[in-house]
C-alpha positions as CSV (number, residue, x, y, z in Angstrom):
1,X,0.0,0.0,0.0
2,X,1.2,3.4,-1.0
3,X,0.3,6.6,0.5
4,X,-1.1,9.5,-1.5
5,X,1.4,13.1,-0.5
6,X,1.4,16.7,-1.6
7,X,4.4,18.5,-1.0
8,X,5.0,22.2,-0.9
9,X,8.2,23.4,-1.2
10,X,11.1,24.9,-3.4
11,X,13.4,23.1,-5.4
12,X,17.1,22.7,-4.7
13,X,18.9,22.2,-7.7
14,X,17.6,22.8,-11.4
15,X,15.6,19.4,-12.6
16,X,17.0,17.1,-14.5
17,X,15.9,14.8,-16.5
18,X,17.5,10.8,-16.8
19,X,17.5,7.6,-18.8
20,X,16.5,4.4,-16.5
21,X,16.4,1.4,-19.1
22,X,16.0,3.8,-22.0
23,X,13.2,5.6,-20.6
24,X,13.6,9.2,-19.8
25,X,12.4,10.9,-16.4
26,X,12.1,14.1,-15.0
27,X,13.9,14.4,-11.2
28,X,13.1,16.9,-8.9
29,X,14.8,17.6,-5.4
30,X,12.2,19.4,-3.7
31,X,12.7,21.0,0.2
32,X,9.5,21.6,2.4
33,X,10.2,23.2,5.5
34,X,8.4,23.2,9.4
35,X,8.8,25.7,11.6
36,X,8.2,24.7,15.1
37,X,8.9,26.6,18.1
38,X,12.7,25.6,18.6
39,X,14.1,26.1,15.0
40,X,12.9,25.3,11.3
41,X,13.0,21.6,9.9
42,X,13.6,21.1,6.1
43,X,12.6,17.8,5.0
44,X,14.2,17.1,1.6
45,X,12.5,14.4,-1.0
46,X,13.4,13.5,-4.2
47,X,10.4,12.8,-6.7
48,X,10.7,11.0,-9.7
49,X,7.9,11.4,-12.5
50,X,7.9,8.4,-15.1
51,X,5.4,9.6,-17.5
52,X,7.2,12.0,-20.3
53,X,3.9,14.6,-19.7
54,X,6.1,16.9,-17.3
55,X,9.2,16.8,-18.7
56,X,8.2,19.5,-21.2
57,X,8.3,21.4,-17.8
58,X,11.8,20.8,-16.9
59,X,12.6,24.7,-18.7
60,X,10.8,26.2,-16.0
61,X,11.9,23.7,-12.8
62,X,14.6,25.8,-11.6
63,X,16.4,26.1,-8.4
64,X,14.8,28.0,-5.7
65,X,11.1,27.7,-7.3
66,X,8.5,26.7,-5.4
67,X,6.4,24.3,-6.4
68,X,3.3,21.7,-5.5
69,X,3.6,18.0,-6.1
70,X,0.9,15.6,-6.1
71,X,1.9,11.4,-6.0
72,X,2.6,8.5,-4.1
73,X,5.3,8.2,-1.0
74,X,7.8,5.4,-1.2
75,X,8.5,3.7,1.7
76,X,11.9,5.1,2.9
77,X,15.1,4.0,2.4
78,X,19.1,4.0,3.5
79,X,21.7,4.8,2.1
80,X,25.4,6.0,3.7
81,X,23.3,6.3,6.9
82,X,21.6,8.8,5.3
83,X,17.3,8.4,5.2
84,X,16.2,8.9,1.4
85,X,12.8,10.1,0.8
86,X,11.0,9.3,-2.6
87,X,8.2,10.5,-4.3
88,X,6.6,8.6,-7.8
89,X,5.3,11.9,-8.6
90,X,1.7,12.1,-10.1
91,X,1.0,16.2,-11.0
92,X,2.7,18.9,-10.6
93,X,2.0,22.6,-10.3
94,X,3.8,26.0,-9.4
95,X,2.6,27.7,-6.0
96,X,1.9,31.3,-6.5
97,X,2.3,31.9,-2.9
98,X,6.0,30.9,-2.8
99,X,8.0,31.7,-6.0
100,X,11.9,32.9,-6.3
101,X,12.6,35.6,-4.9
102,X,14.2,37.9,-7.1
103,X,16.9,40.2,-6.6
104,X,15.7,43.8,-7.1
105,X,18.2,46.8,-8.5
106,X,17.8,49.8,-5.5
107,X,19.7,52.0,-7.5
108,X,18.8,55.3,-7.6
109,X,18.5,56.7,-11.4
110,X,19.1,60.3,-12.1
């Protein structure tokens, strides 16, 4: 049994896209964090979209934006000691409440 997830959050590196067994996919590392009363919490999950309907997408999937994510949690795994969590992702859409934030020029022009 599989679990059903959304995930808000921004994306830490650009997406990619990669060949498993000569299929391509679209990879997203995606950061969601908590705030709770002691310090913040970022939970990091990589999600992994199999279909080739979102990799038209991967133009726009860049570093820092935020997107939502709709699919399936993978049961968690280990690696180095290190806790991997995976997403088959099912949807995808950009949060307008949480894009980049963009540098702004303050200069004053004469």
């Amino acid at each position: 049994m599989t679990n059903r997830i959304t995930v808000y959050g921004h994306l830490g590196k650009d997406s990619e896209i990669k060949e498993v067994n000569g299929k391509k996919i679209l990879v997203l590392s995606v950061a969601s964090t908590h705030k709770t009363k002691a310090s913040d919490v970022t939970v990091w999950r990589r999600v992994t979209f199999w279909d080739d309907s979102h990799q038209k997408l991967q133009q726009y999937l860049k570093k820092g934006s935020a997107v939502v994510v709709y699919g399936m949690e993978q049961p968690p795994t280990i690696y180095n000691n290190i806790v991997q969590l995976e997403v088959i992702g099912k949807d995808l859409s950009f949060n307008p409440f949480g894009g980049k934030k963009k540098e702004e020029n303050t200069e004053n022009k004469s």
